[in-house]
C-alpha positions as CSV (number, residue, x, y, z in Angstrom):
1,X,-18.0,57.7,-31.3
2,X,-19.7,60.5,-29.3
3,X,-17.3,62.7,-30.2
4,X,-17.4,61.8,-34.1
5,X,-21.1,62.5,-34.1
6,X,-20.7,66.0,-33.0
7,X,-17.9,66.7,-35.1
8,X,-20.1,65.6,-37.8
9,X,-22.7,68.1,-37.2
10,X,-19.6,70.8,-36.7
11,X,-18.5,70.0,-40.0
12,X,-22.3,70.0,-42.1
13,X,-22.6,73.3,-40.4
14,X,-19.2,74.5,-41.3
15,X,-20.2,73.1,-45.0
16,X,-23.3,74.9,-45.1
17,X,-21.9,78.5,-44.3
18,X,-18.7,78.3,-46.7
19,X,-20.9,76.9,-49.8
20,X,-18.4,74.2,-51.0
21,X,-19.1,72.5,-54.3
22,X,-20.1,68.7,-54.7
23,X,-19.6,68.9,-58.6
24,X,-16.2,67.0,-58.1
25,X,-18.0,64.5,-55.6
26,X,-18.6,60.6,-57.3
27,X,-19.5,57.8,-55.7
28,X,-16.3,56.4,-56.3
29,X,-14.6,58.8,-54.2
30,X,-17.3,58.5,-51.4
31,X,-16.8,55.1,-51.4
32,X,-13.0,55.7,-50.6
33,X,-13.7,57.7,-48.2
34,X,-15.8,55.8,-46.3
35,X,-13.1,52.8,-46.9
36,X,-10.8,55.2,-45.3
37,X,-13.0,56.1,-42.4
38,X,-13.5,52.3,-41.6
39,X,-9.9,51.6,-41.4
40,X,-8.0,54.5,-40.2
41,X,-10.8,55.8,-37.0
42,X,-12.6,52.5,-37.2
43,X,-10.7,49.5,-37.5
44,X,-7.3,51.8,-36.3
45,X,-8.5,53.7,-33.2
46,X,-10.1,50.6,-31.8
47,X,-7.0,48.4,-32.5
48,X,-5.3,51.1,-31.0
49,X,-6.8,51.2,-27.2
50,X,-6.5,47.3,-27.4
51,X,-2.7,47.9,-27.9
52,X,-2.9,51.0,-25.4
53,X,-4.9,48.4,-23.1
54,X,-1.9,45.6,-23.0
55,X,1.2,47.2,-23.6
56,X,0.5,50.6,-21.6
57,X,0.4,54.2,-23.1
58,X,4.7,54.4,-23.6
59,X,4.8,51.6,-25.9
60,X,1.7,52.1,-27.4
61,X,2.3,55.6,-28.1
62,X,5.7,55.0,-29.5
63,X,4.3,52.2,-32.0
64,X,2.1,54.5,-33.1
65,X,4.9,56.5,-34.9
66,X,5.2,53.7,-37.3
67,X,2.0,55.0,-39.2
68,X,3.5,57.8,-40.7
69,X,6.3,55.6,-42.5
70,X,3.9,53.1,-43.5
71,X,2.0,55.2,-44.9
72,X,4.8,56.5,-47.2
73,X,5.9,53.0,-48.3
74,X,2.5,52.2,-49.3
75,X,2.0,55.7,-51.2
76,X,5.2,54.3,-52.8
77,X,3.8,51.4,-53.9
78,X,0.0,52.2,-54.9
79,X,0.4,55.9,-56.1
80,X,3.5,55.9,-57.4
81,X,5.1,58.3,-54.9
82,X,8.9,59.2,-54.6
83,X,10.7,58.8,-51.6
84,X,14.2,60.9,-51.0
85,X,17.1,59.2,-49.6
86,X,16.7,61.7,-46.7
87,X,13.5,60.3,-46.2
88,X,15.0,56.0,-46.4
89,X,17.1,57.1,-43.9
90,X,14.2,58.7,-41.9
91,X,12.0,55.4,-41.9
92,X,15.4,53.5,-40.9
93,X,16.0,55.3,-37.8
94,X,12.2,55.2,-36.8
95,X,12.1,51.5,-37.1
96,X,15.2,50.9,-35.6
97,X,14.6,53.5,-32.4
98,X,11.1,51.9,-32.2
99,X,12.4,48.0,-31.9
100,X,15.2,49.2,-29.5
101,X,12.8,50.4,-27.4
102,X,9.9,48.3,-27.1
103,X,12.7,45.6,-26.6
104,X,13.8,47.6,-23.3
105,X,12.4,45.8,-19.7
106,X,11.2,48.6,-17.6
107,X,10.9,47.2,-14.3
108,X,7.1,47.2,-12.7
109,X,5.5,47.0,-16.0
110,X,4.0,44.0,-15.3
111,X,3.2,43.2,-19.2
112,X,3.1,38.9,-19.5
113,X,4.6,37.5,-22.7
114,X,1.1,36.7,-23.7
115,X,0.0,40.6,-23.3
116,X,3.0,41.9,-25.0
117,X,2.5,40.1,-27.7
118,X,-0.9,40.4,-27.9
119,X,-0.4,44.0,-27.7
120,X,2.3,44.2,-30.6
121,X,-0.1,42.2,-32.9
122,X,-2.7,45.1,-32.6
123,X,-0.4,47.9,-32.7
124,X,0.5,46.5,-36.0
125,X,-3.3,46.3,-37.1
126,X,-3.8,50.1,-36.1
127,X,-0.5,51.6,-37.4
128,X,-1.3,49.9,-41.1
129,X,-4.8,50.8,-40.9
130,X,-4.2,54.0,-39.9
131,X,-1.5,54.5,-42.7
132,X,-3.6,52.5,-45.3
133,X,-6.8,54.9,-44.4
134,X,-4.2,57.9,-45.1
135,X,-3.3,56.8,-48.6
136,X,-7.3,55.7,-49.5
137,X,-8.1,59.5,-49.1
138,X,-4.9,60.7,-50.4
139,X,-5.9,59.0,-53.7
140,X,-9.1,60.9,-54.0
141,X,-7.4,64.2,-53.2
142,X,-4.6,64.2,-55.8
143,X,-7.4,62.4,-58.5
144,X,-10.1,64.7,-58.3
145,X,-10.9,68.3,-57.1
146,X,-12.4,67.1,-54.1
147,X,-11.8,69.5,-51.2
148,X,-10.2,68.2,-47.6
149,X,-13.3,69.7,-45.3
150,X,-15.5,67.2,-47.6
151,X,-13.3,64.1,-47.6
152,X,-12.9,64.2,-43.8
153,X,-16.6,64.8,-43.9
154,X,-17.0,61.6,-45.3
155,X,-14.2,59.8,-44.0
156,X,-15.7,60.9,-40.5
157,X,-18.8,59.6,-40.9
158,X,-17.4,56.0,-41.7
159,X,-15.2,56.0,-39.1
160,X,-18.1,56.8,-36.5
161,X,-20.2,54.5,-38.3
162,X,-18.1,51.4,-37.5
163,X,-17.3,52.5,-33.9
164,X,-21.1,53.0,-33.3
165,X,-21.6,49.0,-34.7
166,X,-18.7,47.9,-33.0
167,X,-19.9,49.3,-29.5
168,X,-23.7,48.2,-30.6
169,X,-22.2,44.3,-31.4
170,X,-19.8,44.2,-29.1
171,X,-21.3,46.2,-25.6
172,X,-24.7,47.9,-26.1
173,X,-24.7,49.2,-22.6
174,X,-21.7,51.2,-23.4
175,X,-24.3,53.6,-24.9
176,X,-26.4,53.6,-22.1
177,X,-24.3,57.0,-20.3
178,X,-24.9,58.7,-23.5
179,X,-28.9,59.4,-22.4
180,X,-27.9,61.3,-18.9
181,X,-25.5,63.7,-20.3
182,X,-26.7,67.4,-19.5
183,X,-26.9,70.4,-21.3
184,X,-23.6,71.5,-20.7
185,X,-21.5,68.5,-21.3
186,X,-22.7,68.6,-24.5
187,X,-22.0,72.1,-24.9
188,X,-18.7,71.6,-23.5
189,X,-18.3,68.7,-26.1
190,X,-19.5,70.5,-28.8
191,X,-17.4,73.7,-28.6
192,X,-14.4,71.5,-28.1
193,X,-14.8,70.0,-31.1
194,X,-16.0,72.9,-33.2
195,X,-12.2,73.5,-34.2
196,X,-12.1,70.3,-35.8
197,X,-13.8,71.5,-39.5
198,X,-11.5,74.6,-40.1
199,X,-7.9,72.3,-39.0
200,X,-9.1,69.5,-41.2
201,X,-8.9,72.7,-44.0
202,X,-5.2,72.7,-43.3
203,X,-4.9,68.9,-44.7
204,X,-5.9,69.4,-48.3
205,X,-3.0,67.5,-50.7
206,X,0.1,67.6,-48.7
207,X,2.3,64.5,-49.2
208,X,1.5,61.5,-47.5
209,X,4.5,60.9,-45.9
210,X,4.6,64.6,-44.1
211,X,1.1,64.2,-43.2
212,X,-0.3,62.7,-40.1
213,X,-2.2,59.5,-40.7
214,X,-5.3,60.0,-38.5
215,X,-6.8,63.0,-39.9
216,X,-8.9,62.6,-36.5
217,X,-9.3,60.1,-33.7
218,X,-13.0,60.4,-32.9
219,X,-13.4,57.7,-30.4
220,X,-15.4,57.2,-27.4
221,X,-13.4,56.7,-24.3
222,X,-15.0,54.1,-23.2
223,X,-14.0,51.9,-25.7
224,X,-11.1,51.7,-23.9
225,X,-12.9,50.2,-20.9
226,X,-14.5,47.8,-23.4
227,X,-11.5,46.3,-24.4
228,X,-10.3,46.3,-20.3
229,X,-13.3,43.2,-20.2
230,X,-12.2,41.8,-23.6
């Protein structure tokens, strides 16, 4: 969430200096966007570190590879996208690499039946949020002239929105740290995430199913202590 903030500011400023135009901008498509931002960084990141929480960071990470072909089967579906037989095949040997894997017993992973399953059942919630996000802001792009800097703009601020009511519902205290940062963590922070505006440039109306997802994963780290306690 902290992180989200300050990429927000990075990106009004970055905004400001290049001028952009809103004449494209409706309501509609803000309202997508901040769908989008809700259930890809939202909804996605936070299922996410509960998967990351009880299946540990190889499994989680490799489920997380199933966005990208989810996100091309539902471009397929609600925009009317084409998909190669190159690209079947592609999807195939994903799924099938993924479910051989996560089937494999690595010995002093202490993961319960319970916690793997558990674990499974969120990494599906993130991995279609995620790809459902992707295709929500995809729709706006290829509809209207609406540039990418502005989209992730908005799809930003929805995704840090729901993180900050999540944390404020869920944990209040997690905010608490926030107040004793110094000057130069936020500086550190800030200039790290500076870069964030001018690679989102680079995302304009490529197709879905090359693109990444996750335009950004602005979440607070200590959500992942939150869900530790859940």
């Amino acid at each position: 969430m902290l992180k989200g903030v300050i990429a927000i500011a990075a990106m009004l400023v970055t905004f400001t200096l290049s001028q952009s135009s809103q004449s494209a901008l409706t309501f509609h498509a803000v309202g997508l966007f901040l769908l989008s931002g809700l259930l890809g960084i939202g909804l996605g990141d936070t299922a996410f570190f509960a998967s990351l929480n009880a299946l540990g960071a190889r499994r989680a990470l490799l489920l997380e590879t199933l966005a990208p072909p989810l996100a091309a089967i539902l471009a397929l579906v609600f925009l009317r996208e084409t998909l190669s037989l190159t690209a079947w095949c592609g999807i195939l040997v994903t799924l099938a690499g993924v479910a051989w894997t996560i089937a494999e017993r690595t010995p002093g992973e202490g993961i319960t039946p319970r916690q793997f399953w558990q674990g499974l059942g969120w990494a599906m919630v993130a991995e279609l949020s995620q790809a459902s996000g992707a295709v929500l802001s995809r729709a706006v792009l290829t509809a209207t002239d609406v540039t990418a800097l502005t989209g992730s703009l908005w799809r930003l601020s929805g995704g840090t929105a729901a993180a900050l009511l999540l944390l404020t519902l869920r944990s209040p205290s997690e905010l608490a740290p926030l107040r004793h940062l110094s000057r130069r963590a936020w500086g550190a922070i800030a200039s790290r995430l500076y870069s964030v505006p001018i690679s989102a440039s680079g995302c304009n109306k490529s197709p879905s199913s090359l693109r990444r997802p996750a335009l950004l994963r602005p979440c607070l780290p200590r959500v992942h202590s939150l869900y530790c306690r859940w």
